[in-house]
N, C-alpha and C positions, 0 to 999 in steps of 0.2 A: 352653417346655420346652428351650431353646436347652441350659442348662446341664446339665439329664439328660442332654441326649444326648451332649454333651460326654465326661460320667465315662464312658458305657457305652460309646463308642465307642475309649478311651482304654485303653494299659496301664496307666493309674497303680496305682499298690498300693492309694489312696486310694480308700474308697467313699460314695460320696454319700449319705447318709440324710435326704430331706426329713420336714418335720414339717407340718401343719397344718391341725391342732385339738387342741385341751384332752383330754385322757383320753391318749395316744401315749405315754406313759411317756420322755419325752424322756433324761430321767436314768440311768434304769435301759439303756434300747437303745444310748446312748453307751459305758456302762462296758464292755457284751458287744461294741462293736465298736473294738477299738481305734486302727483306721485311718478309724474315721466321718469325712467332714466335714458337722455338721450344716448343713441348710438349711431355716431357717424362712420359712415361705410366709403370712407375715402378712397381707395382701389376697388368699388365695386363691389359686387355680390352676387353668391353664383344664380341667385333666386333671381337675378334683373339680367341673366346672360343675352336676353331677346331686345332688349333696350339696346338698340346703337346708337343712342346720345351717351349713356354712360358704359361704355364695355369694362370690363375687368383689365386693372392693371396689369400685365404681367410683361411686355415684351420691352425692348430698348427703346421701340419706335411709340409704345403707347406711353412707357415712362415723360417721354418729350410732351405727350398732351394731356398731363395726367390730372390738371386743373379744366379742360373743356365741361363746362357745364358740371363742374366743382368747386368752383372759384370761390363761391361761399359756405360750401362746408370747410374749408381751408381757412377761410376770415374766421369761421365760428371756432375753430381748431387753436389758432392762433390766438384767440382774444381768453377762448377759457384755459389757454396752459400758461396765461398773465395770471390769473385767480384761485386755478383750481387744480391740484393734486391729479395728476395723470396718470391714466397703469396704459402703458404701448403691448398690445398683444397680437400676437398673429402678423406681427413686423419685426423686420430686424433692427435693430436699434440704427443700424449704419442703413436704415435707407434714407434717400437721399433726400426724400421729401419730411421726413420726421425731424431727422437730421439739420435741415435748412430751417424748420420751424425752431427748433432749439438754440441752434447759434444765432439766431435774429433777434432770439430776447440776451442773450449772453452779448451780442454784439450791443445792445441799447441798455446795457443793465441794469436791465428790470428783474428788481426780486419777485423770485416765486418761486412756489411750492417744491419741496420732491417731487419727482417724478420715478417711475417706475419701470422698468423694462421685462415683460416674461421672458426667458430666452435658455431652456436648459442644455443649448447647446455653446453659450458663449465663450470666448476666451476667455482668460485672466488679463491681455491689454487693454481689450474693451469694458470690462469692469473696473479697474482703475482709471482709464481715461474716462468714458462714461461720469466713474462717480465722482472724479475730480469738479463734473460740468452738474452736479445733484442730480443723477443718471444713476437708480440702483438699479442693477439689474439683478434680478431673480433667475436662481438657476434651476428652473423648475417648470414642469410643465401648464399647460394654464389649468387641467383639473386639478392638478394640485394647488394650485395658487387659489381656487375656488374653496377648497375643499379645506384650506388653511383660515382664507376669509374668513368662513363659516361657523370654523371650531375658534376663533379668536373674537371676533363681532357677537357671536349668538343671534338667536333668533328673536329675544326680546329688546334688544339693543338694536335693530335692523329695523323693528317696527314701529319702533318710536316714532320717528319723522313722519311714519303716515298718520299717526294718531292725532298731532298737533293741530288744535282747533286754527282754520285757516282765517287769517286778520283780515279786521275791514278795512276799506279806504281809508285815507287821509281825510275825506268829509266828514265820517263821521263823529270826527271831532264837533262838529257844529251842532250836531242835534240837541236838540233843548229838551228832549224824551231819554231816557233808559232803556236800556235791555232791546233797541231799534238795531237790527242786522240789517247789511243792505245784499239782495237777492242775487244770486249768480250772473243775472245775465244786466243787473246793473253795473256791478263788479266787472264784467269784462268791456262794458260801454265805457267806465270810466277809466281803465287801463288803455284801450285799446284808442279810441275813437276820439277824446278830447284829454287836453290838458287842464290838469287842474293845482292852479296857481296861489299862492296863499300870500 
């Protein structure tokens, strides 16, 4: 829970919304928050040890069902490491299901991003094989990986993205008025609920 407590302890304008299990509406809770940063809890969480639909990864026999009522945190896994820059943390780079995500875009070659691995305990074959597949691994613990972020981002460069006045639909192109906003919960009727065609 290192990372919870991180956000709630923190002013960032950024708010932490973890995910994990299948049903959470991951899509929809993103669009209503615009400063989310998702986090998916793919092997569990020691905070949901009482949930036996999602137990915590750890044994040979749970690795075998370690998609039960995960299956779509694993599509969301998969579709954003097609797009978006990944840091792997609190995983060994060689597990098996990280692993199986990587080589399925390597096997279909689709380009994308670096990826990242924390791991201050790694080899030197796993960081050349790794980074041959754009696998860096960092050798370094993840406060320090945080704590590098930090002093390289700053805290005026971080708050940027929350600042940015958020855009109106595609309608209001149409308005025959100026300076016309359309209200939040029109905005999520018109994302959410109907299409709108031009």
């Amino acid at each position: 829970l290192i990372i919870e407590q991180a956000y709630k302890n923190s002013s960032t304008p950024f708010k932490l919304m973890p995910f994990y299990k299948d049903g959470e509406g991951i899509d929809r809770k993103l669009k209503h928050q615009p400063n989310a940063v998702p986090f998916l809890k793919i092997h569990g969480c020691i905070s949901k040890v009482d949930d036996t639909a999602i137990p915590l990864i750890l044994t040979p026999e749970q690795y075998l069902r370690y998609s039960d009522n995960r299956r779509r945190l694993y599509e969301v896994l998969r579709g954003w490491a097609q797009d978006y820059c990944v840091v792997f943390a609190g995983y060994s780079i060689g597990d098996q299901h990280i692993a199986q995500i990587i080589m399925d875009l390597e096997d279909q070659k689709i380009s994308r991003p670096r990826y990242y691995s924390i791991d201050p305990f790694a080899i030197d074959y796993d960081v050349r094989y790794w980074g041959d597949r754009k696998v860096e691994i960092l050798r370094c613990t993840f406060q320090d990986f945080l704590e590098e972020l930090d002093r390289q981002v700053g805290k005026n460069e971080a708050s940027l993205v929350a600042t940015l006045p958020r855009s109106d639909h595609s309608i209001t192109k149409f308005y025959t008025t100026t300076n016309l906003h359309i209200s939040d919960n029109l905005s999520i009727f018109l994302t959410d609920e109907v299409d709108h065609v031009i």
